[in-house]
C-alpha positions, -999 to 999 in steps of 0.1 A, spaced: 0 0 0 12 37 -7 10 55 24 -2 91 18 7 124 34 -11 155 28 -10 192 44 -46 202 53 -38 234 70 -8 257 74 -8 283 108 -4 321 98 22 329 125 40 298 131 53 264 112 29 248 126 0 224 105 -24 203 104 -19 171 82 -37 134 71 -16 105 72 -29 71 56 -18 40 65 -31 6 63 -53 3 94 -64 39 93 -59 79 92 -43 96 114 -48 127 117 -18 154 134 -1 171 153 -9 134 170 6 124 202 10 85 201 9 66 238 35 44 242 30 7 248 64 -4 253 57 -46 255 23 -42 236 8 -25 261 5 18 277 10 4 311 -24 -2 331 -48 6 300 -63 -19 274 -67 -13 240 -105 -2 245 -95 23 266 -72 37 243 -105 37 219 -124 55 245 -95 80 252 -94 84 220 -56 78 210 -53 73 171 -17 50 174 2 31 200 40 29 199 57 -2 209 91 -11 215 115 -34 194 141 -40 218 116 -53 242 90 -75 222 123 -85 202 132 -106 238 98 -113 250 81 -130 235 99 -122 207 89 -112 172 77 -143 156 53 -149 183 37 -117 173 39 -128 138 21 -158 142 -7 -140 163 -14 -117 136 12 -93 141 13 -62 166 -23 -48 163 -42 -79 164 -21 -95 193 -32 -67 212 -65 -64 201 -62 -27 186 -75 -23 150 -57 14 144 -25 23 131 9 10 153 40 18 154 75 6 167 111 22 173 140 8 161 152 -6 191 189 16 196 181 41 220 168 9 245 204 -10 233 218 25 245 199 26 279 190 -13 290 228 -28 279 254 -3 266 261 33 277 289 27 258 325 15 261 346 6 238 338 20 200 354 -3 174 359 10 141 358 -22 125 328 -46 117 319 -77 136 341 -100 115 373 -79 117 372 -58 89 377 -22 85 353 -3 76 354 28 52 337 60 59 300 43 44 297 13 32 288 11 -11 251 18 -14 228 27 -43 213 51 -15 244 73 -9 255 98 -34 294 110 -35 283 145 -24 266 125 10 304 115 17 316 146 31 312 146 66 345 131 75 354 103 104 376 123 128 405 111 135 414 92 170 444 84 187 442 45 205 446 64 240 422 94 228 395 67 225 407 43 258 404 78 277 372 90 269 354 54 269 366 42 296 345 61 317 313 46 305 295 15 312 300 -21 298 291 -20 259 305 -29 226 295 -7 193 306 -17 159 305 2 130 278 -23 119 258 -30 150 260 -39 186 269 -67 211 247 -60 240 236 -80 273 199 -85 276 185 -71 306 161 -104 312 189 -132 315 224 -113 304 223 -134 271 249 -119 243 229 -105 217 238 -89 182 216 -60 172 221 -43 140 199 -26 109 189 -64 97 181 -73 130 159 -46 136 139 -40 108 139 -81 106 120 -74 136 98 -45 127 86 -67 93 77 -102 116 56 -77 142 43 -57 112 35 -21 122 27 6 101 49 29 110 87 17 113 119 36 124 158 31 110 182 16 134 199 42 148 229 49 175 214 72 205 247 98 211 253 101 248 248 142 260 283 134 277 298 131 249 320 159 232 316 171 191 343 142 180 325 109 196 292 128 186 302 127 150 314 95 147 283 80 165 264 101 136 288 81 108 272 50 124 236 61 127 243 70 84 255 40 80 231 18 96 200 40 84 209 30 45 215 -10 60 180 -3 75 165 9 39 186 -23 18 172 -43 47 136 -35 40 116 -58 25 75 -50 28 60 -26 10 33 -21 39 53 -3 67 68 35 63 101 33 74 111 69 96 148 81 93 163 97 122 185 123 126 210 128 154 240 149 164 234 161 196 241 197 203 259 204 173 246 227 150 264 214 113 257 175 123 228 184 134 220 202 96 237 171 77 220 148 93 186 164 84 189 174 47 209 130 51 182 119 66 151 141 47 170 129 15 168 88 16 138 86 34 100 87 30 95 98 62 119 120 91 123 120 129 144 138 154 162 117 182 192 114 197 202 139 233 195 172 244 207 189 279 181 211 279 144 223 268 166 253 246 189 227 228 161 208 219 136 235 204 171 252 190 178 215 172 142 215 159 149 250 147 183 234 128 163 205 118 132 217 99 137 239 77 159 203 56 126 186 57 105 186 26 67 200 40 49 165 23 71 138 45 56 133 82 77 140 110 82 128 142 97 142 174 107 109 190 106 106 231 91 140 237 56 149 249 52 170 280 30 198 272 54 228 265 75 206 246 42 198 226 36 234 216 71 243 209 74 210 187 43 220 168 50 257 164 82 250 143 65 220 121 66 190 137 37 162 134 40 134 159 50 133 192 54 102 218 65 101 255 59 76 284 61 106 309 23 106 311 18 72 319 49 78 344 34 105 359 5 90 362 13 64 381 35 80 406 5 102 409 18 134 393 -11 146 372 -19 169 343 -44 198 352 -54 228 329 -39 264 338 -75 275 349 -77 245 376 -41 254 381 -15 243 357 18 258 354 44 257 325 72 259 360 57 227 369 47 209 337 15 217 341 7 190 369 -1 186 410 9 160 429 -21 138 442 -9 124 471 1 161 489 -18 160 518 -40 193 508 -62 169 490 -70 148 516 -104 162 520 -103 178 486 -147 169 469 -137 182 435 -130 167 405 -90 162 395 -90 184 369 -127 204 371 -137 205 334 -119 176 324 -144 144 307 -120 116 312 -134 85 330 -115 96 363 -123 132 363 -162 124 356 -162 95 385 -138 106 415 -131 131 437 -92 144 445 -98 128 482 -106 95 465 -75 96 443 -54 112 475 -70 77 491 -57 54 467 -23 68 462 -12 69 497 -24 35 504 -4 23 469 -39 9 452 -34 -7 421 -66 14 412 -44 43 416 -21 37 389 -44 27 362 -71 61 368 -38 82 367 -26 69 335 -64 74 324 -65 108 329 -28 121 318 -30 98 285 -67 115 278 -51 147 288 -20 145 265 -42 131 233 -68 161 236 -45 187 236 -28 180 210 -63 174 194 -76 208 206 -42 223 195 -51 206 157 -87 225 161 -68 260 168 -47 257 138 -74 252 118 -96 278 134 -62 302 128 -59 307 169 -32 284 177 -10 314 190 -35 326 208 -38 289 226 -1 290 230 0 323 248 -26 311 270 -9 282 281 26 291 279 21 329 289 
């Protein structure tokens, strides 16, 4: 199937837009903020609730389902949607920022391939023009990389994948672009992402650059790899706080692939709207992109303001069960505070109103902040699941009333009222 992307609506004042995305098992509609359902499921909540929240997309996790219970048990369940009983549009991430967190951290970089041989600055691909050759390995010294590496954990990274320990049983495993989109085929989501190397924010502009060499690399393995015509594969760009790798690695990225992303690290809210700011303006406007791991409500009108489509981010489920929950600025909310109160503060504890008064999620319409005080200080499971109920619903029709202002040409004037 040919997926389809088309603008619907442009904002006056801003980059930001309102777009139609067709996939196989739906439209989606953005800006769209997709819940994340790491091992096929947004922790506490069942597919029908998801429905009833109103969520358009899950994202799971390749890394994880990869090791349990692995891909080709998906595959012979009916793949990722129907295993978990949700007939929309899924997605799943390439698996290399969870090598990066779960097992590596890096250290030791080897700049040869698993079998011993060197590599050259790409490999040979039909993908890869001689003008994409430019950005340069740097050049290392054996105790330049034995210094720097040393100071991180346990890991092995080689210019054409990774050894890593699995965090279930410590079991060796290889992980490279053939193993992951291997993966992403067998569990069959719409919407796939490039295997990619997640940059460490430690790191300085030399390591930075070579882990982007890698992520170049292993994105055009990803595309060779690629073998359904079904599933839109995402390219990702990385680079960390650099400014020119940041820039190549968009126009890199915009250029070999149907559809872009933004990952890798940022040490603060102003590098990442400033690398969005890099980023954009090498994207072609028809391609969807995606602002991978982010999704706290500034972040969410920052993204959108300068042109980006999908956003996803476990901090609302998080928050949500740690009972650190979303409320409007009316009932509250402030940007210093990412817009949320903590439940179980003792003020509460006799607290007859609604969480979030004005709010028509399940929770909001049902219980009272002394009920949900209640339940968090006596560690209910309860608690958990109507906290992830009402910051998933909270999340989702934001970004859906944020989609309505820029089509009703009043985003800015939504953004000033939230963000001042």
């Amino acid at each position: 199937m040919n997926f389809k992307f088309t603008i619907e609506k442009r904002d006056k004042t801003s980059k930001a837009r309102v777009g139609r995305l067709v996939t196989p098992h739906g439209v989606i509609m953005t800006p769209n903020f997709n819940p994340v359902g790491t091992q096929a499921t947004v922790k506490t909540l069942t597919a029908q609730d998801l429905k009833d929240i109103g969520a358009q997309i899950i994202l799971s996790n390749t890394y994880h389902l990869g090791l349990r219970p692995g891909a080709e048990v998906i595959a012979k369940m009916g793949g990722l949607g129907k295993f978990m009983s949700w007939d929309k549009p899924t997605m799943t991430d390439s698996g290399g920022f969870q090598v990066f967190s779960l097992g590596i951290a890096q250290k030791e970089v080897v700049l040869k391939d698993v079998h011993g041989r060197k590599m050259s600055k790409f490999s040979k691909s039909v993908f890869i023009e001689p003008a994409d050759l430019s950005l340069q390995l740097p050049s290392f010294t054996k105790t330049r990389i034995d210094k720097e590496l040393s100071k991180l954990k346990a890991a092995r990274v080689h210019d054409d994948g990774v050894w890593f320990y699995s965090h279930l049983d410590g079991n060796k495993l290889w992980f490279d672009s053939e193993v992951s989109i291997k993966l992403q085929e067998q569990m069959g989501a719409d919407l796939i992402v490039a295997f990619d190397d997640h940059e460490s924010p430690l790191w300085d502009y030399e390591l930075t650059k070579l882990s982007l060499e890698r992520t170049s690399r292993w994105g055009v393995a990803s595309l060779q790899a690629q073998k359904r015509n079904d599933q839109l594969m995402y390219g990702v760009v990385h680079g960390g706080m650099y400014e020119d790798l940041r820039k190549f690695s968009a126009g890199f990225t915009d250029k070999y692939f149907p559809a872009v992303s933004i990952g890798g690290s940022y040490t603060s809210k102003d590098v990442l709207y400033q690398v969005m700011d890099w980023c954009v303006p090498y994207f072609q406007e028809d391609k969807p992109r995606h602002m991978l791991g982010i999704g706290e409500v500034q972040d969410l009108f920052e993204g959108i303001s300068r042109g980006m489509d999908f956003f996803d981010c476990v901090a609302p489920t998080r928050r949500g069960r740690h009972g650190n929950l979303y409320l409007h600025p009316q009932n509250g909310g402030r940007k210093e505070r990412n817009f949320t109160m903590q439940i179980s503060n003792a003020q509460y504890q006799l607290d007859p109103n609604p969480l979030d008064p004005g709010c028509e999620c399940f929770t909001c319409q049902n219980f009272s902040r002394a009920y949900l005080h209640h339940l968090f200080m006596a560690k209910e499971l309860l608690s958990q699941r109507l906290g992830s109920i009402h910051n998933i619903y909270f999340i989702v029709h934001l970004v859906d009333q944020i989609r309505e202002a820029i089509l009703e040409d009043r985003f800015e004037d939504m953004k000033k009222e939230w963000l001042g």
